[in-house]
BADORO-782140 format. One line per 8 residues: number of its first residue (from 1); their letters; for each residue x negated, y negated, z negated of C-alpha. Coordinates in nm, 3 decimals, padded with zeros to 5 digits, always signed. Last residue first. Example, Ala and Ser with C-alpha at 12.3 -4.5 7.8 and 13.67 -1.06 7.14 Angstrom:
<sites>
2> sa> -01.367:+00.106:-00.714 ~ -01.230:+00.450:-00.780
</sites>
This chain:
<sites>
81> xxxxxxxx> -08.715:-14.468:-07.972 ~ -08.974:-14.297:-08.254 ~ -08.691:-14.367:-08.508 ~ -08.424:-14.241:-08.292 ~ -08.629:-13.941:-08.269 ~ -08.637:-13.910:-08.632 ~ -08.305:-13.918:-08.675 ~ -08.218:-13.647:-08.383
73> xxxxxxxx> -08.450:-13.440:-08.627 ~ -08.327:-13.500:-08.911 ~ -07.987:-13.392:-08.807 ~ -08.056:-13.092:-08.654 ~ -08.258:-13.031:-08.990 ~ -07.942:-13.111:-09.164 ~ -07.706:-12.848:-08.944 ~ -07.919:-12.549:-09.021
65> xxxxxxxx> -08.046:-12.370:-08.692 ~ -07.819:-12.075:-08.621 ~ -07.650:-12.198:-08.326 ~ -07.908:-12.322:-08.198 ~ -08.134:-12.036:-08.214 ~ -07.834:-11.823:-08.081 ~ -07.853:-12.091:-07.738 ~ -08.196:-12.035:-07.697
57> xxxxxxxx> -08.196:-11.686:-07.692 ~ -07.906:-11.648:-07.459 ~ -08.118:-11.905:-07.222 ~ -08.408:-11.720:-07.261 ~ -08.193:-11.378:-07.172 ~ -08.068:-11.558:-06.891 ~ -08.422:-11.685:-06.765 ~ -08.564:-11.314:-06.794
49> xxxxxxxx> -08.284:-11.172:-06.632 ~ -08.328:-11.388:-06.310 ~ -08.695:-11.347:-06.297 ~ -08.639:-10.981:-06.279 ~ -08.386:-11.025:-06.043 ~ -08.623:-11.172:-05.814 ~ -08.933:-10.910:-05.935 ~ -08.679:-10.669:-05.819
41> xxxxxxxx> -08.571:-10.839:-05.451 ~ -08.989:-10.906:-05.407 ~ -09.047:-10.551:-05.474 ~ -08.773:-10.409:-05.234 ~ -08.896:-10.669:-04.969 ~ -09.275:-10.508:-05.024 ~ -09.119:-10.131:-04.993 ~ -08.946:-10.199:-04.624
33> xxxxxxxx> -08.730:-09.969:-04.524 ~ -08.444:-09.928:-04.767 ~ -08.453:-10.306:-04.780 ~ -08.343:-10.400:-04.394 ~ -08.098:-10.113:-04.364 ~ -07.980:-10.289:-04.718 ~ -07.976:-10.660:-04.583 ~ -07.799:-10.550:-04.261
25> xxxxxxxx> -07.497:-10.325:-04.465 ~ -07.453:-10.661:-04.662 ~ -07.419:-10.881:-04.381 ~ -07.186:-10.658:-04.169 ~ -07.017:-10.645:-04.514 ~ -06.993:-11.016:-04.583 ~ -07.190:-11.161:-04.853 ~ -07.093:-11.269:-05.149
17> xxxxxxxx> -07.214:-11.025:-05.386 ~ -07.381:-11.217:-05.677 ~ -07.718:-11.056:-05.578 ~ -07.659:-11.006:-05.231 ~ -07.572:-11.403:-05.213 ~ -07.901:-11.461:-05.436 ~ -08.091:-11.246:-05.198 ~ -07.944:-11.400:-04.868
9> xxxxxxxx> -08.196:-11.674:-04.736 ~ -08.473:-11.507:-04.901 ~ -08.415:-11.182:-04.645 ~ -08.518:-11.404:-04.357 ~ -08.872:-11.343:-04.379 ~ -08.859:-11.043:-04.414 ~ -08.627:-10.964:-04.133 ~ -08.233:-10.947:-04.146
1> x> -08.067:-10.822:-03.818
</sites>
């Protein structure tokens, strides 16, 4: 049986679907009663989203950032080194 305070220990697994299906069918009896777990496993994937999307974001700003001011920049901190 999966309490509150145990459902941290399994949210990511849940998430990325690794758990077994006893464990699986526990975490969602466990969930589809209790509202404040429900919150907690949507602000957790919320967090999750948001630091992919960053990520994405972050990674298209690089790729798109003009290869001399990369380079002035990694000059200049060699400078300040």
């Amino acid at each position: 049986m999966i309490n509150c305070k145990k459902l941290h220990q399994f949210l990511m697994d849940y998430i990325d679907g690794n758990l077994s299906e006893d464990e699986r069918a526990a975490f969602e009896a466990h969930v589809n009663l209790c509202p404040p777990c429900v919150r907690y496993m949507e602000s957790y994937k919320d967090t999750i989203d948001a630091a992919r999307k960053c990520c994405d974001d972050e990674a298209e700003k690089r790729e798109k950032m003009p290869e001399g001011l990369v380079d002035a920049i990694l000059a200049s901190r060699k400078k300040s080194e």
